[in-house]
C-alpha positions as CSV (number, residue, x, y, z in Angstrom):
1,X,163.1,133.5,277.0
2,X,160.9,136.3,275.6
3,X,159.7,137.2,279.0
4,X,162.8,136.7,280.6
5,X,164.3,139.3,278.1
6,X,162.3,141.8,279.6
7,X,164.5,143.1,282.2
8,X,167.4,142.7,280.1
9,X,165.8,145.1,278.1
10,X,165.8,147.6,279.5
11,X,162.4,149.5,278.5
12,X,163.4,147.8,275.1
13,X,166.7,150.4,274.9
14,X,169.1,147.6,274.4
15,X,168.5,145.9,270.7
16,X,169.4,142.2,271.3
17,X,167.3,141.5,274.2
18,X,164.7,143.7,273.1
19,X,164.8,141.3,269.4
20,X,164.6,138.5,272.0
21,X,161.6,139.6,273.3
22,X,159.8,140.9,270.3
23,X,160.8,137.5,268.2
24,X,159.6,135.0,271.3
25,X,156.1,136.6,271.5
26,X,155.7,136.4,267.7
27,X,156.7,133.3,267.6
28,X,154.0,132.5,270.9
29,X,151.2,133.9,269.0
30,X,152.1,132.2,266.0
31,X,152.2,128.8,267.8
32,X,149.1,129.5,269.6
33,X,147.2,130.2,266.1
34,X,147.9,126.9,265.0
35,X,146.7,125.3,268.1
36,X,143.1,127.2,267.7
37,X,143.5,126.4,264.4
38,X,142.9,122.6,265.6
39,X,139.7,123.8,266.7
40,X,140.5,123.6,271.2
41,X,138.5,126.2,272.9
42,X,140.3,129.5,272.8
43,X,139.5,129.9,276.9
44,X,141.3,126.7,277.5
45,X,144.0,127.3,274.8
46,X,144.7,130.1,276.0
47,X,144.2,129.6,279.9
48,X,147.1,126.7,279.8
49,X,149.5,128.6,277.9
50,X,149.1,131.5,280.5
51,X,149.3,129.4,283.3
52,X,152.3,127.3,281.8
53,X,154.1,130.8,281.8
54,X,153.2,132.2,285.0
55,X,154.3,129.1,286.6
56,X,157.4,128.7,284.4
57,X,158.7,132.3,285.0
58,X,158.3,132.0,288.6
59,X,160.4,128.9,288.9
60,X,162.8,130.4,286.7
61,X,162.8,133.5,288.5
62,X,162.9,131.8,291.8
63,X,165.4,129.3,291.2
64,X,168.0,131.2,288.9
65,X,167.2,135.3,289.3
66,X,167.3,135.1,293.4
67,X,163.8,135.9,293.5
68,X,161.5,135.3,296.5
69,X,158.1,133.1,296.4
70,X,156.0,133.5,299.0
71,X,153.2,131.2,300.4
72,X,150.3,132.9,298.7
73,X,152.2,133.5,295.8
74,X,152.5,129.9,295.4
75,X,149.2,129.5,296.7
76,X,147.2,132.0,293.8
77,X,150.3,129.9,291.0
78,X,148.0,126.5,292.7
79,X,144.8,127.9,292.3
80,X,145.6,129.5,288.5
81,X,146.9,125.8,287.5
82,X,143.3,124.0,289.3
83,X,141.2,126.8,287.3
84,X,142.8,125.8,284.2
85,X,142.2,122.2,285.3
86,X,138.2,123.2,286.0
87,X,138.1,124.8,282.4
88,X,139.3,121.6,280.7
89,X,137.3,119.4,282.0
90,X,134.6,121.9,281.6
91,X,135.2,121.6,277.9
92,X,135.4,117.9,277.4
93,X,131.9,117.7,279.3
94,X,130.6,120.2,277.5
């Protein structure tokens, strides 16, 4: 939603959606704290949760804003998701 709020923002001129945003990233750095703070690798912590976004908010975007994907978009959102993939296993070997 915090992402999301972005445009509805407005360059963070409009107060709710600008709240929106500024309260969702807190609270996604608060979150993500507490995963560390289980001791998973920070590069593969934070590697997922970026991937889970950028994937999310192109979905989102795609199925529900009207915006276009196109075929290496999709392709680099595959490749980000098997890098992530690569780094986890990469720890659990490690």
């Amino acid at each position: 939603m915090a992402t999301l709020s972005l445009r509805a923002s407005e360059g963070f001129s409009r107060l709710l959606p600008s709240l929106v945003v500024l309260g969702g990233y807190g609270m996604s750095f608060f979150l993500l704290s507490l995963v560390l703070q289980r001791g998973l690798d920070v590069a593969v912590v934070y590697a997922l949760w970026s991937a889970t976004g950028i994937v999310a908010i192109a979905a989102i975007g795609a199925t529900f804003l009207d915006e276009r994907l196109t075929s290496p978009q999709v392709l680099g959102m595959v490749l980000i998701v098997a890098g992530v993939l690569v780094l986890e296993l990469g720890a659990r070997h490690g």
